[in-house]
C-alpha positions in Angstrom: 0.0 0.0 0.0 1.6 3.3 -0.9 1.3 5.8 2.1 0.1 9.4 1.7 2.4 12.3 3.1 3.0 15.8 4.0 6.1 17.9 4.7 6.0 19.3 7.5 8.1 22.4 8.1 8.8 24.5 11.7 8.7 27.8 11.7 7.8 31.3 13.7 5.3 32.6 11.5 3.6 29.6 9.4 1.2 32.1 7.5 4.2 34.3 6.2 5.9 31.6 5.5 3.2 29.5 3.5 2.7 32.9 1.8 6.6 32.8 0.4 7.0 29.4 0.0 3.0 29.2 -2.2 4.8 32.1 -4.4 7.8 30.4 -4.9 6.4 27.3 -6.3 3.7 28.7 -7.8 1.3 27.0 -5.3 -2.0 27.9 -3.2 -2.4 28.7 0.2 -4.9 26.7 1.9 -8.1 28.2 3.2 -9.3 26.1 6.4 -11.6 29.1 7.4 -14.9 27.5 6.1 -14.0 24.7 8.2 -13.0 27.3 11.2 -16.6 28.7 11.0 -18.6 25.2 11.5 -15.9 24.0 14.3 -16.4 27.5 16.4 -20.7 27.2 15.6 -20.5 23.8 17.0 -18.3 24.8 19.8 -15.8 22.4 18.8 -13.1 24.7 18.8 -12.3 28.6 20.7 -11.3 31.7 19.6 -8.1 31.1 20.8 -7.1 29.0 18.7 -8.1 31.0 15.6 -6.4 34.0 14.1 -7.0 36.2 10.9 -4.3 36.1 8.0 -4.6 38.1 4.8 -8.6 38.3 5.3 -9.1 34.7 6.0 -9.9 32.4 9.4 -7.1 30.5 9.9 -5.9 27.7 12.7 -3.3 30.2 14.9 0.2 28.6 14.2 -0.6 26.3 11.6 -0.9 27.2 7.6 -0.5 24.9 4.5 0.0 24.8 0.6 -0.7 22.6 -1.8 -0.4 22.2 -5.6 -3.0 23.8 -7.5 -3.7 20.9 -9.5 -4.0 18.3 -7.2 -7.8 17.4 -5.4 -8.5 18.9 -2.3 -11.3 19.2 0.2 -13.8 21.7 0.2 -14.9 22.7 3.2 -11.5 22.0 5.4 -9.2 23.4 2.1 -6.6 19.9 2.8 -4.9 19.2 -0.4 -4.7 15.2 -1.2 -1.6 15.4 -3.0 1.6 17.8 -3.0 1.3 19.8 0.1 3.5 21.5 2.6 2.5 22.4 6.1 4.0 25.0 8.2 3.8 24.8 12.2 5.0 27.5 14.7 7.3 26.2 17.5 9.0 28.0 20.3 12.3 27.2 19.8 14.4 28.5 16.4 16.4 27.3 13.6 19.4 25.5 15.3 21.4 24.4 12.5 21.5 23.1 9.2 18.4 21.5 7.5 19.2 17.7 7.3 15.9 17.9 4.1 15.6 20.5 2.0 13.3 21.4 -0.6 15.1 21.8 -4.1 13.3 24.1 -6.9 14.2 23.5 -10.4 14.0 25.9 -13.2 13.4 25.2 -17.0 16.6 25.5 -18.9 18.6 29.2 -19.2 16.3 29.7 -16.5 18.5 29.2 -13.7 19.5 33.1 -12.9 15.5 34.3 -13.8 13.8 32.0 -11.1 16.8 32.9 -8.1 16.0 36.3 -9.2 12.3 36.4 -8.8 12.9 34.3 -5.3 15.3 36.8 -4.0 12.1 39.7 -4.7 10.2 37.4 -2.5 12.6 37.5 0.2 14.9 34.3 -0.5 18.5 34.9 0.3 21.6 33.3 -2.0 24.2 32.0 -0.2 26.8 29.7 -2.2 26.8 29.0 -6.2 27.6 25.4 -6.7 29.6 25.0 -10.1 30.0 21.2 -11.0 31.2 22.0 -14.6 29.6 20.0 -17.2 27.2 18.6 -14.6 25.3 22.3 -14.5 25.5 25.0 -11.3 22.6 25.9 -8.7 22.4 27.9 -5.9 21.7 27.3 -2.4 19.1 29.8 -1.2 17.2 30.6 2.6 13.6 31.3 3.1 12.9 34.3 4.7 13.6 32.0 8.1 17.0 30.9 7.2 15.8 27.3 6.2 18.0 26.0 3.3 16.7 25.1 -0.3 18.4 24.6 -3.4 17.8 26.1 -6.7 19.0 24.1 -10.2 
Protein backbone atom coordinates (compact mmCIF):
# COMPACT_ATOMS: atom_id res chain seq x y z
CA UNK A 1 0.00 0.00 0.00
CA UNK A 2 1.60 3.28 -0.87
CA UNK A 3 1.31 5.78 2.13
CA UNK A 4 0.05 9.35 1.67
CA UNK A 5 2.41 12.32 3.13
CA UNK A 6 3.04 15.84 4.02
CA UNK A 7 6.12 17.86 4.70
CA UNK A 8 5.95 19.28 7.55
CA UNK A 9 8.13 22.38 8.13
CA UNK A 10 8.76 24.50 11.68
CA UNK A 11 8.72 27.79 11.75
CA UNK A 12 7.85 31.29 13.70
CA UNK A 13 5.34 32.57 11.54
CA UNK A 14 3.58 29.59 9.37
CA UNK A 15 1.24 32.12 7.54
CA UNK A 16 4.19 34.27 6.21
CA UNK A 17 5.89 31.60 5.46
CA UNK A 18 3.18 29.49 3.46
CA UNK A 19 2.67 32.95 1.80
CA UNK A 20 6.58 32.78 0.45
CA UNK A 21 6.99 29.37 -0.04
CA UNK A 22 3.00 29.19 -2.23
CA UNK A 23 4.82 32.14 -4.41
CA UNK A 24 7.76 30.40 -4.94
CA UNK A 25 6.38 27.26 -6.28
CA UNK A 26 3.67 28.74 -7.76
CA UNK A 27 1.33 26.95 -5.25
CA UNK A 28 -2.03 27.86 -3.19
CA UNK A 29 -2.39 28.67 0.23
CA UNK A 30 -4.92 26.74 1.86
CA UNK A 31 -8.14 28.18 3.20
CA UNK A 32 -9.34 26.14 6.37
CA UNK A 33 -11.65 29.15 7.37
CA UNK A 34 -14.91 27.48 6.08
CA UNK A 35 -14.05 24.68 8.18
CA UNK A 36 -13.03 27.26 11.23
CA UNK A 37 -16.64 28.65 11.02
CA UNK A 38 -18.56 25.15 11.49
CA UNK A 39 -15.87 24.03 14.28
CA UNK A 40 -16.41 27.55 16.41
CA UNK A 41 -20.71 27.19 15.61
CA UNK A 42 -20.53 23.77 17.02
CA UNK A 43 -18.32 24.78 19.76
CA UNK A 44 -15.83 22.37 18.82
CA UNK A 45 -13.14 24.71 18.84
CA UNK A 46 -12.32 28.55 20.72
CA UNK A 47 -11.31 31.65 19.58
CA UNK A 48 -8.05 31.14 20.85
CA UNK A 49 -7.12 28.96 18.68
CA UNK A 50 -8.07 30.95 15.60
CA UNK A 51 -6.40 33.97 14.12
CA UNK A 52 -6.96 36.21 10.91
CA UNK A 53 -4.26 36.15 8.01
CA UNK A 54 -4.63 38.08 4.84
CA UNK A 55 -8.60 38.26 5.29
CA UNK A 56 -9.14 34.66 6.01
CA UNK A 57 -9.88 32.41 9.40
CA UNK A 58 -7.07 30.46 9.92
CA UNK A 59 -5.92 27.72 12.73
CA UNK A 60 -3.32 30.16 14.89
CA UNK A 61 0.18 28.60 14.24
CA UNK A 62 -0.61 26.34 11.56
CA UNK A 63 -0.92 27.24 7.57
CA UNK A 64 -0.54 24.88 4.49
CA UNK A 65 -0.02 24.83 0.61
CA UNK A 66 -0.70 22.56 -1.80
CA UNK A 67 -0.39 22.18 -5.56
CA UNK A 68 -2.97 23.85 -7.49
CA UNK A 69 -3.69 20.89 -9.45
CA UNK A 70 -4.00 18.27 -7.22
CA UNK A 71 -7.81 17.42 -5.44
CA UNK A 72 -8.46 18.92 -2.26
CA UNK A 73 -11.26 19.24 0.17
CA UNK A 74 -13.76 21.68 0.23
CA UNK A 75 -14.92 22.69 3.24
CA UNK A 76 -11.54 21.96 5.36
CA UNK A 77 -9.24 23.37 2.11
CA UNK A 78 -6.60 19.94 2.75
CA UNK A 79 -4.91 19.21 -0.40
CA UNK A 80 -4.75 15.25 -1.19
CA UNK A 81 -1.59 15.39 -2.95
CA UNK A 82 1.65 17.83 -3.03
CA UNK A 83 1.33 19.83 0.14
CA UNK A 84 3.47 21.46 2.65
CA UNK A 85 2.50 22.37 6.07
CA UNK A 86 4.03 24.99 8.22
CA UNK A 87 3.75 24.75 12.16
CA UNK A 88 5.00 27.53 14.71
CA UNK A 89 7.29 26.24 17.53
CA UNK A 90 8.97 27.98 20.27
CA UNK A 91 12.29 27.24 19.81
CA UNK A 92 14.43 28.50 16.37
CA UNK A 93 16.43 27.31 13.58
CA UNK A 94 19.41 25.48 15.33
CA UNK A 95 21.43 24.42 12.54
CA UNK A 96 21.52 23.08 9.18
CA UNK A 97 18.43 21.50 7.54
CA UNK A 98 19.21 17.71 7.27
CA UNK A 99 15.87 17.86 4.15
CA UNK A 100 15.65 20.49 1.95
CA UNK A 101 13.31 21.37 -0.61
CA UNK A 102 15.14 21.78 -4.10
CA UNK A 103 13.31 24.12 -6.89
CA UNK A 104 14.22 23.52 -10.42
CA UNK A 105 14.04 25.87 -13.23
CA UNK A 106 13.35 25.23 -17.01
CA UNK A 107 16.56 25.47 -18.91
CA UNK A 108 18.58 29.18 -19.23
CA UNK A 109 16.29 29.72 -16.55
CA UNK A 110 18.50 29.17 -13.65
CA UNK A 111 19.48 33.10 -12.87
CA UNK A 112 15.51 34.29 -13.77
CA UNK A 113 13.82 31.98 -11.11
CA UNK A 114 16.78 32.95 -8.10
CA UNK A 115 16.00 36.28 -9.18
CA UNK A 116 12.33 36.37 -8.82
CA UNK A 117 12.93 34.27 -5.26
CA UNK A 118 15.34 36.85 -3.98
CA UNK A 119 12.15 39.72 -4.67
CA UNK A 120 10.18 37.42 -2.51
CA UNK A 121 12.58 37.49 0.24
CA UNK A 122 14.93 34.34 -0.49
CA UNK A 123 18.55 34.87 0.25
CA UNK A 124 21.60 33.32 -1.99
CA UNK A 125 24.21 31.99 -0.16
CA UNK A 126 26.77 29.67 -2.24
CA UNK A 127 26.79 29.02 -6.17
CA UNK A 128 27.58 25.40 -6.67
CA UNK A 129 29.56 24.98 -10.10
CA UNK A 130 30.03 21.16 -10.99
CA UNK A 131 31.19 22.04 -14.58
CA UNK A 132 29.59 20.02 -17.20
CA UNK A 133 27.25 18.62 -14.56
CA UNK A 134 25.34 22.30 -14.53
CA UNK A 135 25.52 24.97 -11.29
CA UNK A 136 22.58 25.88 -8.74
CA UNK A 137 22.38 27.89 -5.91
CA UNK A 138 21.73 27.32 -2.38
CA UNK A 139 19.08 29.84 -1.22
CA UNK A 140 17.21 30.58 2.64
CA UNK A 141 13.55 31.27 3.11
CA UNK A 142 12.87 34.34 4.75
CA UNK A 143 13.65 31.95 8.07
CA UNK A 144 16.97 30.91 7.18
CA UNK A 145 15.82 27.28 6.22
CA UNK A 146 18.02 26.05 3.26
CA UNK A 147 16.65 25.05 -0.27
CA UNK A 148 18.35 24.61 -3.45
CA UNK A 149 17.78 26.15 -6.73
CA UNK A 150 18.96 24.12 -10.23
Amino acid sequence: MVLSWKLVIDSTNAPALADFWAEALEYEVEDPSALIEQLLAAGQIGEEVVTEHRGRKTFRGYAAIRHPEDPFDQISGVGHGRRLLFQDVPEGKSGKNRLHIDVHSEPGDLDKVVDRLEGLGATRVHEVDKGPAGHWWIMQDPEGNEFCVA
